[in-house]
C-alpha positions as CSV (number, residue, x, y, z in Angstrom):
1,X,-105.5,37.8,108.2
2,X,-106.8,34.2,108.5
3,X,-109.5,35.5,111.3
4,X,-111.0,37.9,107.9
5,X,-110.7,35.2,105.8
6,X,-112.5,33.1,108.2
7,X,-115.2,35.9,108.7
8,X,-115.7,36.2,104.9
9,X,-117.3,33.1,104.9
10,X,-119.1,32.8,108.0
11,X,-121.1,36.3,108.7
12,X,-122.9,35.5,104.8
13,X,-124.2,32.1,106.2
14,X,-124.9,33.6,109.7
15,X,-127.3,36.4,108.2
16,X,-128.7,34.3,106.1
17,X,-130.3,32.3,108.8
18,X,-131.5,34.7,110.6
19,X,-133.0,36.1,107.5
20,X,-134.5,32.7,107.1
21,X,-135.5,33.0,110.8
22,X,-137.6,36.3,109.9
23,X,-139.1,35.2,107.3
24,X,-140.4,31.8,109.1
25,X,-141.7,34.7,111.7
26,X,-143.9,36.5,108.9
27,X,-145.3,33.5,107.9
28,X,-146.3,32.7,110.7
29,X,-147.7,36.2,111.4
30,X,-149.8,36.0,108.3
31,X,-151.1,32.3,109.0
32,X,-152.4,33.8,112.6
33,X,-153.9,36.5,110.2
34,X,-151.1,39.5,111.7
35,X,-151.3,41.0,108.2
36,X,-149.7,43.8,109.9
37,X,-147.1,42.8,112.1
38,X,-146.2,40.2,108.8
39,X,-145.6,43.1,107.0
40,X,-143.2,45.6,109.3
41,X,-141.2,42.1,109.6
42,X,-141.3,41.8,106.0
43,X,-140.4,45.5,105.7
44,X,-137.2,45.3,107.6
45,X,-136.4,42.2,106.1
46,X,-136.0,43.8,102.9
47,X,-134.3,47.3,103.8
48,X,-131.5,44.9,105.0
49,X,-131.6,43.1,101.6
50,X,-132.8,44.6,99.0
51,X,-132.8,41.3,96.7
52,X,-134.5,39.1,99.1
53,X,-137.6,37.9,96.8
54,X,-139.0,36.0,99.0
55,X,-139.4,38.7,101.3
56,X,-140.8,41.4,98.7
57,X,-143.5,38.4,97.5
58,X,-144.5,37.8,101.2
59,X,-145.2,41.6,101.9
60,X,-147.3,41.7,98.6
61,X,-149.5,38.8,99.8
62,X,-149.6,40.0,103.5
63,X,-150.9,44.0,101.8
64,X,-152.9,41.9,99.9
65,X,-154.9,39.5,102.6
66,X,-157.8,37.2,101.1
């Protein structure tokens, strides 16, 4: 029981940073101009969390290059 408990709170905090991870990724991506690649990271980003803003804003701007 503790070893749940104790994995309630962690796995949240892990995915988080990998999430974070990605999205440093895709930045980078679209600052090398990947526009593409920026957006499939994007992509999966977001089908694993659907409420990640960050993620749906990036993917507009990388559809959306200037």
């Amino acid at each position: 029981m503790k070893h749940l408990i104790l994995l309630l709170f962690l796995v949240p905090g892990m995915l988080a940073a990998q999430t974070d991870a990605a999205l440093e990724t895709a930045r980078k991506k679209m600052e090398a101009r990947n526009f593409a690649g920026a957006n499939t990271d994007l992509s999966k980003i977001i089908e694993s969390n659907p409420r990640n803003k960050n993620a749906f804003s990036l993917r507009g701007r990388a559809q959306q290059p200037t």
